[in-house]
C-alpha positions in Angstrom: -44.4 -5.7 -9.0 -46.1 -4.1 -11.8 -44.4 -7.6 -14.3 -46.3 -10.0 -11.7 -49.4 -11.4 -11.0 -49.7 -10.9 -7.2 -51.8 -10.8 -3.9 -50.9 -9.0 -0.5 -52.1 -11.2 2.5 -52.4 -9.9 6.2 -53.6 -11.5 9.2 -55.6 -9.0 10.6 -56.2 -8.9 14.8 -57.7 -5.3 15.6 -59.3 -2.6 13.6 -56.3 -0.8 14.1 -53.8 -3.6 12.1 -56.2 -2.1 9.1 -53.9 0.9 8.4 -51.2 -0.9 8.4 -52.4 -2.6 5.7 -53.4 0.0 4.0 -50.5 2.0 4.1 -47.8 -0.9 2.9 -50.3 -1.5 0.0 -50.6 2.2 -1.0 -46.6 2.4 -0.6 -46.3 -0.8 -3.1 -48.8 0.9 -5.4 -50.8 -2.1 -4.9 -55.0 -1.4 -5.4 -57.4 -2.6 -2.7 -58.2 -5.4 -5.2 -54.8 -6.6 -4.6 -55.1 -7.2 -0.5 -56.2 -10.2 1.0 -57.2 -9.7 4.4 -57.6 -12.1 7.2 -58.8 -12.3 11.0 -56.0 -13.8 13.4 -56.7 -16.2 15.7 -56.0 -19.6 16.8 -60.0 -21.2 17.3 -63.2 -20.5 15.9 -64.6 -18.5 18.0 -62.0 -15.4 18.2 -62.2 -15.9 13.9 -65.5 -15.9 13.8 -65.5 -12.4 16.0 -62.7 -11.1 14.4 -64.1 -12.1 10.9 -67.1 -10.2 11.6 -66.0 -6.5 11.4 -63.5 -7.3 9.7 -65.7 -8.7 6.6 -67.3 -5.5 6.5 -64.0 -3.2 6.4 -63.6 -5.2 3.2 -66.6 -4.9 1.7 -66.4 -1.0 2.7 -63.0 -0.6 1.2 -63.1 -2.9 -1.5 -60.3 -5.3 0.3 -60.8 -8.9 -0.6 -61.5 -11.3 2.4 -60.2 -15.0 3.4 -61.1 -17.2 6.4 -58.9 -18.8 7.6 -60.0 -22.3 7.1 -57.3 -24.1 8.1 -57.9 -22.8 11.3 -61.2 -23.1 11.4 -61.1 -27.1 10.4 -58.1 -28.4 12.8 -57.5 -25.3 15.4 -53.4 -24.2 16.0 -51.9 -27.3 14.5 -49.2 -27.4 12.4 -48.7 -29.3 9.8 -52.2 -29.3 8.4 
């Protein structure tokens, strides 16, 4: 990894899905910089829950955060 430009992405669904995270990154030598997390969910209102604590475990560990727009804009659809 260290020749590549990259990002690790997780979809995130408890507090608990955190360490998991955490512990593939720190096992790929991969910095907190380098994780993308993001809440799971299938409508707006369980992202916007989940998105809430789970923006501030990234701002506390220095994890960067996505919505999940996609989501967000046309729900469980595929092909969006």
């Amino acid at each position: 990894m260290s020749g590549y430009e990259y990002q690790l992405k997780f979809v995130i669904g408890k507090p608990e899905d955190v360490e998991e995270a955490r512990s593939l990154a720190a096992s790929l030598g991969a910095g907190p910089e380098r994780v993308i997390l993001m809440p799971e969910g299938v409508d707006r209102d369980s992202l916007r829950e989940r998105g809430v604590w789970l923006a501030e475990i990234c701002k506390r560990e220095g994890f960067r955060f996505s919505p999940r727009l996609h989501v967000e804009l046309w729900g469980a659809r595929r092909g969006v």
